[in-house]
N, C-alpha and C positions, 0 to 999 in steps of 0.2 A: 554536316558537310557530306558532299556524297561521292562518293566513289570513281576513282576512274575510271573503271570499269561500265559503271552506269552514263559516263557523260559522252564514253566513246560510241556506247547504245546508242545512247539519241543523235551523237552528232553525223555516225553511218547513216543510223537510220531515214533520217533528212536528207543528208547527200542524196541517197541513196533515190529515194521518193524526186527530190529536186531535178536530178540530173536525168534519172530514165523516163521521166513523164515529158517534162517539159522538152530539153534541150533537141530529143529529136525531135518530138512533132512539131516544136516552133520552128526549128531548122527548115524541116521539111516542108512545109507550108511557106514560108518564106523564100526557098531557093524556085520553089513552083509559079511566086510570082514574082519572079527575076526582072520584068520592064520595070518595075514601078520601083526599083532601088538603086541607088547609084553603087560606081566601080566597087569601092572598098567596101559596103557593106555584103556586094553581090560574094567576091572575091573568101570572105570571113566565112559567110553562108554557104558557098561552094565545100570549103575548108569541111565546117563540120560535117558535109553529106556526104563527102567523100570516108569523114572517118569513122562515121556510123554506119557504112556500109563494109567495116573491114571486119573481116569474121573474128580476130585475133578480139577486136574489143566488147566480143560479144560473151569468148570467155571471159575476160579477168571482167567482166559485169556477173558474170555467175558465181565467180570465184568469191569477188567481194558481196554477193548477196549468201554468198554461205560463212563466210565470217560475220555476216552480222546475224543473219540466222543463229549460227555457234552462240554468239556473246549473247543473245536472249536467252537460247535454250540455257546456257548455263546458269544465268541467272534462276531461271525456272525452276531446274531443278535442286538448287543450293536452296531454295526454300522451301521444295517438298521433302527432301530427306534432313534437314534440321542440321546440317553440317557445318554451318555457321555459328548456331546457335549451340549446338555441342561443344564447337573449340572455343568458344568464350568460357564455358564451363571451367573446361579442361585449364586455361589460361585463370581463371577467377581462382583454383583450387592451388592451382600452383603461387598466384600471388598473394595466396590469405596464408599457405601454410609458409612460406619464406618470410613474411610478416610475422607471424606468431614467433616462427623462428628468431627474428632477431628481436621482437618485445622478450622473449624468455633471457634470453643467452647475452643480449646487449654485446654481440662480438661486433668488427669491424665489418660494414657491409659490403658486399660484392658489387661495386662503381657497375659491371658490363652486365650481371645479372639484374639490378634496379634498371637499367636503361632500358634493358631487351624488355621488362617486364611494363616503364611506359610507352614502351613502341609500340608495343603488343595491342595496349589502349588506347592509343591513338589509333592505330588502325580499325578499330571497333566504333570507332567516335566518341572517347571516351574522354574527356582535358585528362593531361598527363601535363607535370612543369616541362618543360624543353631544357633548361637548365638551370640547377640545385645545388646548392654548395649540400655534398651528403653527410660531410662529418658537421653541419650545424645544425642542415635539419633530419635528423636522423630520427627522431620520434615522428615530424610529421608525414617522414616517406612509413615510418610501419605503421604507423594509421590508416594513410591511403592505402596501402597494400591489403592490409587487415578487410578493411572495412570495404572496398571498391573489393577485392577481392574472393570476400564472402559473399558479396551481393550476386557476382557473375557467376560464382559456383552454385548457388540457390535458381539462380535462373531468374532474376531480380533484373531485367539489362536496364528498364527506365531508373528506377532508386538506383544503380551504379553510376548512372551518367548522373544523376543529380548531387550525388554524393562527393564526385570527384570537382563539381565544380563547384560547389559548396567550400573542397578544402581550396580550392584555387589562391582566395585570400589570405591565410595561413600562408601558403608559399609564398607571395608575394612579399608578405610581410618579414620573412626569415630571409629573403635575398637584401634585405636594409643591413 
């Protein structure tokens, strides 16, 4: 599943391409041969040349070509400096050692710190259940934890994801 962020990439991006190639020169070329069209399409085409001559829309077209510029550059640079791939880490270490935790201690689990922790994976593209009855399956969340957790902190991301939907069936099976 991919990102909002990457869908808003491409859908700018195309606007972007779409609207500044085409709309004016087709405008313009059409309001130029004005006999050969009738009232309402002349009237539409007038419309657009009037308002691609207005200086106001020539910024917010820069403006919006430097938000889309931004949303690449960041992407760019979130895969040169590994900042992505570090907070999976940092999230993997955190979910393996709360796992061990509750495999040693078998105390009652923290309901908002399990959740945050399948948000967490979910946001990575990882299956997370969405919702767990915790006090029945209470081994298979410190499994997942454990296990999808050591994987992310080893820097393991492909065996994490496969891991997590491996346990998939297991949860499915404990919500019966």
């Amino acid at each position: 599943m991919q990102r909002f962020s990457t869908w808003a990439r491409w859908i700018a991006t195309a606007l972007l391409v779409a609207i500044g190639t085409i709309t004016t020169d087709v405008a313009v070329d059409f309001i130029k041969k004005q006999p050969q069209t009738d009232d309402a399409i002349h009237a539409i085409l007038k419309f657009l040349l009037y308002l691609a001559q207005q200086p106001w829309l020539h910024t917010v077209g820069w403006i919006f070509l430097g938000l889309v510029a931004g949303l690449w550059l960041d992407l760019v640079l979130k895969k040169l400096d590994g900042s992505r791939a570090h907070e999976r880490k940092i999230v993997g270490a955190e979910m393996a050692r709360y796992g061990n935790y509750l495999g040693q201690f078998g105390s009652m689990p923290d309901r908002a710190k399990i959740k945050s922790y399948f948000h967490s994976a979910r946001e990575f593209g990882i299956w997370a259940p969405d919702t767990v009855n915790i006090n029945r399956a209470e081994k298979l969340i410190t499994e997942y934890l454990m296990n999808v957790g050591t994987m992310l902190r080893d820097g393991h991301f492909k065996e994490a994801k496969q891991a997590a939907k491996e346990s998939k069936a297991a949860f499915s099976a404990s919500k019966r």
